[in-house]
C-alpha positions as CSV (number, residue, x, y, z in Angstrom):
1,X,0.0,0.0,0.0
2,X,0.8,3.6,-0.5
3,X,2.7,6.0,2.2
4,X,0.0,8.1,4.1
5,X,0.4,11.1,5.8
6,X,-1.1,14.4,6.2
7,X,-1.1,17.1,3.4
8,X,0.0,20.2,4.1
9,X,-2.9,21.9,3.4
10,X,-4.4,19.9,6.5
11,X,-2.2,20.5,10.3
12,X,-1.7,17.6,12.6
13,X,-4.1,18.1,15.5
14,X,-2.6,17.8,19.1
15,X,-3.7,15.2,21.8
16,X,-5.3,16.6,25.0
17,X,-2.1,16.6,27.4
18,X,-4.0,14.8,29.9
19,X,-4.2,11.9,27.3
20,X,-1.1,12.4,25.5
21,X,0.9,9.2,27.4
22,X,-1.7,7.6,28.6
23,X,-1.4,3.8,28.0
24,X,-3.4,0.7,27.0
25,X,-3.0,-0.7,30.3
26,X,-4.0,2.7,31.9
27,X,-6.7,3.1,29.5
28,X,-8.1,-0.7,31.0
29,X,-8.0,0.2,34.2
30,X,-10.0,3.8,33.9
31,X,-12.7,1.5,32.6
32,X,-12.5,-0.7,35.1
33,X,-12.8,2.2,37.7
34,X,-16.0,3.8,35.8
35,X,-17.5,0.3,36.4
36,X,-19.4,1.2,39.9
37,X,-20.3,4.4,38.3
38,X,-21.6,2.8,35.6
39,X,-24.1,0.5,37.0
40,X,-25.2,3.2,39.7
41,X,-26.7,5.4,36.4
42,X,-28.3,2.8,34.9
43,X,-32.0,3.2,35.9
44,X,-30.9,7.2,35.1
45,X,-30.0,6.4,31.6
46,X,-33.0,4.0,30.9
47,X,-35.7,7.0,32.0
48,X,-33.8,9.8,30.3
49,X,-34.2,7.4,26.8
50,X,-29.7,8.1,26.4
51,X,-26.5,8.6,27.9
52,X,-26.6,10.8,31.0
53,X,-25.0,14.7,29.8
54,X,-22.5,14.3,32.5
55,X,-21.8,10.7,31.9
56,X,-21.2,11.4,28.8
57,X,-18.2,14.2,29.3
58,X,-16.6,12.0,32.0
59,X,-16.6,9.1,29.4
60,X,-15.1,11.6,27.2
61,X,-12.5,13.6,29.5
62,X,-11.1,9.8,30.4
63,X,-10.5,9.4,26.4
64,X,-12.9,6.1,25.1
65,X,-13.8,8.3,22.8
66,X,-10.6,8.4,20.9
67,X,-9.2,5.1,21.3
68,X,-8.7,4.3,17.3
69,X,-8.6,7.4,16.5
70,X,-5.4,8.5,14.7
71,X,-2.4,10.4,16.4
72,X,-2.6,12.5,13.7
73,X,-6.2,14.1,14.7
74,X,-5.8,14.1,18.1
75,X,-6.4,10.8,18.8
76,X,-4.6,7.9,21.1
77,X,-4.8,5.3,17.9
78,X,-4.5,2.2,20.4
79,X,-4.9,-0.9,18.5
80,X,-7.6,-3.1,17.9
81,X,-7.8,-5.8,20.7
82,X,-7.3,-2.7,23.2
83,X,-10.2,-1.6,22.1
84,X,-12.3,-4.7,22.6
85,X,-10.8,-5.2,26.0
86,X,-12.3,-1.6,27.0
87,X,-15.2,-1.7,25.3
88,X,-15.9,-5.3,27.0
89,X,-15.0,-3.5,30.6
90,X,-17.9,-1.3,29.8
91,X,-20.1,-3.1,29.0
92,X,-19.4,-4.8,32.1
93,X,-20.5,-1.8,33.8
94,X,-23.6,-1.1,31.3
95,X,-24.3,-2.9,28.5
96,X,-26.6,0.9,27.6
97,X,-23.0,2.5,27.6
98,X,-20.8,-0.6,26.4
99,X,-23.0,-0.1,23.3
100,X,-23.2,3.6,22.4
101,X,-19.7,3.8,23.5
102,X,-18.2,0.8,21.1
103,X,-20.6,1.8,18.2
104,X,-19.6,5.9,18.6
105,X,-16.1,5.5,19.8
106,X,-15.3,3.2,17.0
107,X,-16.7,5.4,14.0
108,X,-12.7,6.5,13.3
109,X,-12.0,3.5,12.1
110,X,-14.6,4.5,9.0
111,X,-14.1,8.1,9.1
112,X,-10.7,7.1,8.1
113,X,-11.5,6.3,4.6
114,X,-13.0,9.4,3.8
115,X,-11.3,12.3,1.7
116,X,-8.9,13.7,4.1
117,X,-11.0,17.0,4.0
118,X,-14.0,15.5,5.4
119,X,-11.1,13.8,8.7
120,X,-10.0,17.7,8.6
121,X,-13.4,19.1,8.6
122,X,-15.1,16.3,11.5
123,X,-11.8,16.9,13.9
124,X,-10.9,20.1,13.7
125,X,-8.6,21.6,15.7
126,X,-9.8,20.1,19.0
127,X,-10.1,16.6,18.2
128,X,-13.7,16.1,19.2
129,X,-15.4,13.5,17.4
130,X,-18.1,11.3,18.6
131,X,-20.5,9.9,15.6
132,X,-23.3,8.0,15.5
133,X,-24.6,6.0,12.2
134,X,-27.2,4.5,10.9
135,X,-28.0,1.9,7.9
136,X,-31.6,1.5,7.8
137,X,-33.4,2.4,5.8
138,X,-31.0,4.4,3.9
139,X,-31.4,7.8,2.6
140,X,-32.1,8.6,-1.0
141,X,-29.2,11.0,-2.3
142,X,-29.7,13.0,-5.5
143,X,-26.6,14.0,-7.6
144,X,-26.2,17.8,-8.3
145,X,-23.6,20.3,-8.7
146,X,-20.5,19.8,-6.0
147,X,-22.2,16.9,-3.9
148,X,-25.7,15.2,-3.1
149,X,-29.5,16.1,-2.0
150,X,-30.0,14.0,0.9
151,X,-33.6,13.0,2.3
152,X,-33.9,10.2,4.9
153,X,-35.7,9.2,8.1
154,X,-32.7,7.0,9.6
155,X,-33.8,4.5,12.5
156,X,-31.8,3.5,15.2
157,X,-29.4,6.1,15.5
158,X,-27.5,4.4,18.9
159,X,-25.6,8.0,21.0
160,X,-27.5,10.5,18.5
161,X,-28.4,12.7,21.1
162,X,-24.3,12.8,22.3
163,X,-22.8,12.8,18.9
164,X,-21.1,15.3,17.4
165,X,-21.8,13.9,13.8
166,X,-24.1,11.7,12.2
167,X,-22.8,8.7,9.2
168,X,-25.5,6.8,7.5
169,X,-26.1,4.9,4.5
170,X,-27.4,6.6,1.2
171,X,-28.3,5.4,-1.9
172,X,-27.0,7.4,-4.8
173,X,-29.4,7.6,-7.7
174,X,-27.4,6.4,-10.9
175,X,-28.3,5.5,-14.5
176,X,-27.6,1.6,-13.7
177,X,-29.5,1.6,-10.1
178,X,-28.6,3.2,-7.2
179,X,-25.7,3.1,-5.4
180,X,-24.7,2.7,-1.6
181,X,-22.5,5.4,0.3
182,X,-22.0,6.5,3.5
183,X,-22.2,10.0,4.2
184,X,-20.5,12.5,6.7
185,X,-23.3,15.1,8.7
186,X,-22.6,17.6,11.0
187,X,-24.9,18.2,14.1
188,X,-26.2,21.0,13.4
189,X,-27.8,19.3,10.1
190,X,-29.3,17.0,11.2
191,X,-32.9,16.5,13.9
192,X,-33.4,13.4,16.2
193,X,-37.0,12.3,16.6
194,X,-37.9,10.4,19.7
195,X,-39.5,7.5,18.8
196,X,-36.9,5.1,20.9
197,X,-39.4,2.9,22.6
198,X,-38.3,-0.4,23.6
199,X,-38.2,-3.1,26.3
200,X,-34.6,-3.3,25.8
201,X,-31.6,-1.4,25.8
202,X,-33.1,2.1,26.5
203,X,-30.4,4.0,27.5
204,X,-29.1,3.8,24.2
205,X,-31.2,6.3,22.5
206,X,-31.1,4.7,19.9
207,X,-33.6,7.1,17.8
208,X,-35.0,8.5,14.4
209,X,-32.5,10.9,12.5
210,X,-34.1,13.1,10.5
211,X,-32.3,15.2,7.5
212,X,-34.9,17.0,4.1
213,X,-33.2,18.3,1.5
214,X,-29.3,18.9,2.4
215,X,-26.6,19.3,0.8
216,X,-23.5,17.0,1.2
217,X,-20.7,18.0,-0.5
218,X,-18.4,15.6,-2.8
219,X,-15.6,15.2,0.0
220,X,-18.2,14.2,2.6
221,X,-19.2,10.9,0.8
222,X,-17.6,7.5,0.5
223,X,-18.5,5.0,-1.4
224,X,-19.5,1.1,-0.2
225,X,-21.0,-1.6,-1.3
226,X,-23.2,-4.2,1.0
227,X,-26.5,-3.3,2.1
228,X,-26.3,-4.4,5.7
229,X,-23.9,-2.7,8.5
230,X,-20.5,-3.8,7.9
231,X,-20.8,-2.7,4.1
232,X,-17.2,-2.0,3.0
233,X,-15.7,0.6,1.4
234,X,-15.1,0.5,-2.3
235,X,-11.3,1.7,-1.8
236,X,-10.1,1.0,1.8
237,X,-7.1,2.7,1.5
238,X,-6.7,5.9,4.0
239,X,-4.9,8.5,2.8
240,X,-3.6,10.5,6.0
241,X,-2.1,7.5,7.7
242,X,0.3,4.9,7.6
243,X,-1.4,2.6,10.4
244,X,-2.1,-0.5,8.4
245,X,-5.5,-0.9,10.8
246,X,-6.9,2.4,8.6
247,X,-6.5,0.2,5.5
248,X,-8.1,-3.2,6.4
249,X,-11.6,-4.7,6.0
250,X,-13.8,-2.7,8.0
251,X,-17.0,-4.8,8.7
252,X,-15.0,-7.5,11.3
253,X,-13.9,-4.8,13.3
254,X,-17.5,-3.0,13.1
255,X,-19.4,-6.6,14.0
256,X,-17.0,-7.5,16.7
257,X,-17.6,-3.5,18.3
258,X,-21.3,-5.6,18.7
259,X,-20.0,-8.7,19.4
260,X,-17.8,-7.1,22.5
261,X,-21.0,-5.5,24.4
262,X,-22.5,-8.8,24.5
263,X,-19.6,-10.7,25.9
264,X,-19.1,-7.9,28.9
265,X,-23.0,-8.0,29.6
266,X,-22.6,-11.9,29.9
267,X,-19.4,-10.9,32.6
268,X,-21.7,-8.7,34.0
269,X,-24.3,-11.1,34.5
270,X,-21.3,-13.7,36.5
271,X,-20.4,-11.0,38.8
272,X,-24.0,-10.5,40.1
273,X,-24.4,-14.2,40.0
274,X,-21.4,-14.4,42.2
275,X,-23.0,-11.7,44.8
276,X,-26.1,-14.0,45.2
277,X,-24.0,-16.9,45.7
278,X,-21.8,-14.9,48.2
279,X,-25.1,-13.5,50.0
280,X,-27.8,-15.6,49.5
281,X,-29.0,-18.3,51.6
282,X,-30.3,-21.4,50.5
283,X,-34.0,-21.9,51.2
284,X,-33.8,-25.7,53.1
285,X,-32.4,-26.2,56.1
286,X,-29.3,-25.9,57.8
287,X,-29.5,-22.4,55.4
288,X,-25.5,-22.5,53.9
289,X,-24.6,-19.7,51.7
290,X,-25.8,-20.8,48.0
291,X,-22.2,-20.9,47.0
292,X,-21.5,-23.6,49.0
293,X,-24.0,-25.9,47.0
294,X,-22.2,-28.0,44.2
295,X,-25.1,-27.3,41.7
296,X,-24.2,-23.6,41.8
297,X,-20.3,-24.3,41.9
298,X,-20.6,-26.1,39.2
299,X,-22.8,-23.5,37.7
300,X,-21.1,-20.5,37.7
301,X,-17.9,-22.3,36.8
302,X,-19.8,-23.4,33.4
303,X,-20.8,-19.9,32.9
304,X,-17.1,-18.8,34.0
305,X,-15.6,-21.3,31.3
306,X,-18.3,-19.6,28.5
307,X,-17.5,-15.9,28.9
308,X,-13.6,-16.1,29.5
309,X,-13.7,-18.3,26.3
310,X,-15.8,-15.9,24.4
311,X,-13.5,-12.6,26.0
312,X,-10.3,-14.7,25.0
313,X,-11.8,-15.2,21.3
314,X,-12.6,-11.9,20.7
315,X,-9.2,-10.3,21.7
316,X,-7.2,-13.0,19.5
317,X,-9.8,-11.9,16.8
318,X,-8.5,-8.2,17.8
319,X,-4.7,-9.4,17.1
320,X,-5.8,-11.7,14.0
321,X,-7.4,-8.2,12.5
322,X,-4.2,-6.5,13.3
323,X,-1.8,-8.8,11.7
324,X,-4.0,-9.4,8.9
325,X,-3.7,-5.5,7.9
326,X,-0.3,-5.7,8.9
327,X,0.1,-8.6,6.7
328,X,-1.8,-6.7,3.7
329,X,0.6,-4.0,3.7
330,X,3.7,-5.3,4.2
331,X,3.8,-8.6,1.8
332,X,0.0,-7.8,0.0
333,X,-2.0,-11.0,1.4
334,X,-5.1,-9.4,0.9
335,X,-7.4,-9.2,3.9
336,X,-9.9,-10.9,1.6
337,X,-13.4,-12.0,2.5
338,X,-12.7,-15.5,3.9
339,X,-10.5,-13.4,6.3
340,X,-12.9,-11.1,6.9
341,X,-15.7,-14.1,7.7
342,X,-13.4,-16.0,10.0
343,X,-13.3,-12.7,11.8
344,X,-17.0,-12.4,11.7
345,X,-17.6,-15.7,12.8
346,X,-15.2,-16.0,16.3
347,X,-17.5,-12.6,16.8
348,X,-20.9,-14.5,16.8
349,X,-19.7,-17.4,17.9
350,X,-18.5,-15.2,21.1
351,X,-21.9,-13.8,21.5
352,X,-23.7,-17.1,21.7
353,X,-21.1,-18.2,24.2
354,X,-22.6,-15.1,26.2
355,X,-25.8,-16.2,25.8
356,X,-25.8,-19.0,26.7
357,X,-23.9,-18.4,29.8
358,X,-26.3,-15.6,30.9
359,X,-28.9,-18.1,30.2
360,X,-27.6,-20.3,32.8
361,X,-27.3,-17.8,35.1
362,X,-30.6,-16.6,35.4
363,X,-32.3,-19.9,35.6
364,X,-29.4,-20.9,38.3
365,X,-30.2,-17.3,40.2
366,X,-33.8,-18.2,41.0
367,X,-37.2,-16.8,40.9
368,X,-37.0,-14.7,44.2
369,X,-33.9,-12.8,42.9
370,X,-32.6,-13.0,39.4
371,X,-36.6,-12.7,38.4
372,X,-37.6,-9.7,40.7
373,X,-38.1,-6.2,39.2
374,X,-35.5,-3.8,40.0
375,X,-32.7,-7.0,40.1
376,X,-29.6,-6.2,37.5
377,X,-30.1,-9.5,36.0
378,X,-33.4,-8.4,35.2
379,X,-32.1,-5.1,33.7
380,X,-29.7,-8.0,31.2
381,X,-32.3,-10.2,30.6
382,X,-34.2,-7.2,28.6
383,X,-30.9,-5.6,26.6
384,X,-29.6,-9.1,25.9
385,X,-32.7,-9.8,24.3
386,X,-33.1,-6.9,22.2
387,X,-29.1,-7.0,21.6
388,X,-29.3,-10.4,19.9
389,X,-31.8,-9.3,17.2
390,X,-28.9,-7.3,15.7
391,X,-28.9,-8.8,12.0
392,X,-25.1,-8.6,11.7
393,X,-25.5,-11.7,15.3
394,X,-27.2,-14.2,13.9
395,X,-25.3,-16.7,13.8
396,X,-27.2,-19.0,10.9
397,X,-26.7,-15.9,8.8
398,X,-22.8,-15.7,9.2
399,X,-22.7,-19.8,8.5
400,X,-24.5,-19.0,5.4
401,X,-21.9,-16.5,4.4
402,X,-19.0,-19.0,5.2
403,X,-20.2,-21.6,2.9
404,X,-21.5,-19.7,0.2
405,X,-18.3,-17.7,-0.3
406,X,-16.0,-21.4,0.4
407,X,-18.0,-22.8,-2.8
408,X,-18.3,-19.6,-4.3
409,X,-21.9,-20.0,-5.0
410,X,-23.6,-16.0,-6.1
411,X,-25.8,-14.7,-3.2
């Protein structure tokens, strides 16, 4: 691949000195600390419909935000598997912020393969960057002079209400049927409608994005093809950096963000499993602390032996993704699509290893707690639900994919 870097129409943009050494290891442990704080806002975040304001700028002042994103913009640029080990820590705390935080805090990794004006224009000088996206249904986009006419009602737009920018999917109108792009909005463009009204996972305001009629300029669109999130850019090279992670297949990394909430709500799940086994009594005489029962021994050590697998899968998927670009640049292996699947599939594989741990864990918790409104299990049972009907999850879907592109059969 081609040498990136900055042009010099375009200056680098400093970190915030607060951030500018911090470490992977430091950056695991400030999630780790936010984990009390977390679960104590929970209940907040489900009746405001969103992330918590203040949440929100502590989330941001400890720097999750900018994780992946480049040096260059003011960003920490940590690699991949650091990434799904935070993300997975907060989760643990909330899978409501796991989620906004790994779907928001991992939109550099795509804003990457923009025009380096659009990168220029989205960080600025500051460095603040927090966009949410959308891919359903996507917007119609009408060619004119210098750019597009965009219309679209987007759903699901997970941390609208905290972003600073908004990247869905459009389809381009074009003599030979349209075509698939994402698009780069700023705040100010764009309105949120609140129509976020689920069982499950409702502190992710996760609303309607609502844009009639703007303009978006040439720079400000990149072109993709797949119809589902994940679609991939039609060049993946990035132009302002040499980090080979800027140039790789996008939609492993963007499934696993996903795949890393689900695996941290299952950990949640063991820790308060682990509390009622610590201070719960059994019901029968002589009364000994459930977790001196060898059903729920053995128990929680299934469920222990389910998540640590799925956690360990997912970060060696991190490293795989890492050496795979590494590998692309260097000797030109393409990160092809098998690649790419294999990647997909430890991530799916991962969250039905969470499943079916939190499954166990519920059952095994009882009626009179795990089932009791106002329980955090209860809390998990509803966003693990509505997390696992995620279309990029299912795991009969990524199978599919496997074989079909193994006997190279069209879709």
């Amino acid at each position: 691949m081609a040498s990136a870097a900055l042009s010099a129409d375009h200056q680098p943009v400093p970190a915030k000195a607060e951030l500018a050494a911090i470490t992977p290891h430091a950056l695991l442990e400030r999630a780790r600390a936010f984990r009390p704080r977390l679960r104590a806002m929970e209940a907040e975040a489900e009746r405001q419909g969103r992330l918590p304001q203040d949440l929100m700028e502590e989330l941001d002042g400890a720097g999750f935000f900018r994780i992946v994103q480049p040096r260059s913009f003011g960003g920490l640029e940590c690699d991949v598997p650091t990434f799904y080990k935070v993300m997975m820590e907060l989760a643990r705390g909330s899978t409501d912020v796991g989620w906004v935080m790994a779907l928001v805090s991992g939109q550099p990794m795509v804003l990457a393969r923009f025009p380096e004006q659009a990168q220029a224009e989205a960080y600025g000088t500051t460095g603040e960057f927090r966009a949410s996206g959308s891919f359903a249904p996507p917007g119609k986009a009408v060619p004119v002079d210098g750019g597009y006419r965009v219309t679209a009602a987007w759903q699901n737009g997970s941390g609208c209400d905290i972003s600073t920018h908004f990247m869905p999917l459009v389809m381009i109108e074009a003599p030979d049927g349209p075509q698939p792009a994402q698009i780069l909005i700023d705040r100010k463009d764009f309105q949120i409608v609140d129509d976020w009204n689920v069982i499950g996972m409702r502190g992710t305001g996760s609303k309607r994005v609502v844009v009639n009629d703007l303009f978006v300029p040439e720079h400000r669109v990149m072109r993709c093809h797949g119809m589902m999130r994940g679609a991939e850019p039609l060049d993946l090279a990035c132009t302002t950096s040499d980090n080979p992670m800027y140039s790789a297949s996008i939609s492993p990394f963007l499934i696993s963000q996903t795949a890393c909430v689900a695996v941290g709500t299952a950990r949640a799940a063991l820790d308060h499993y682990e509390e009622i086994l610590r201070t719960k009594k059994s019901a029968y005489p002589p009364y000994h602390e459930k977790g001196t029962d060898p059903i729920h021994q053995r128990n929680y050590g299934t469920a222990f032996r389910l998540v640590s697998t799925a956690e360990a899968a997912l970060v060696q998927a991190g490293h795989e993704f890492m050496d795979y670009a590494q590998e692309w640049q260097a000797s030109g292996v393409p990160f092809d699509q098998m690649r790419a699947l294999r990647l997909r599939s430890i991530a799916v594989q991962s969250v039905q290893l969470g499943w079916e741990a939190f499954q166990l864990i519920f059952h095994a918790g009882g009626t009179s707690t795990a089932a009791r409104e106002g329980h955090p299990l209860t809390r998990i049972l509803r966003n693990f639900n509505v997390l696992r009907t995620h279309a990029v999850l299912q795991l009969e879907d990524a199978a599919h994919a496997v074989g079909r592109t193994t006997f190279a059969v069209a879709s």
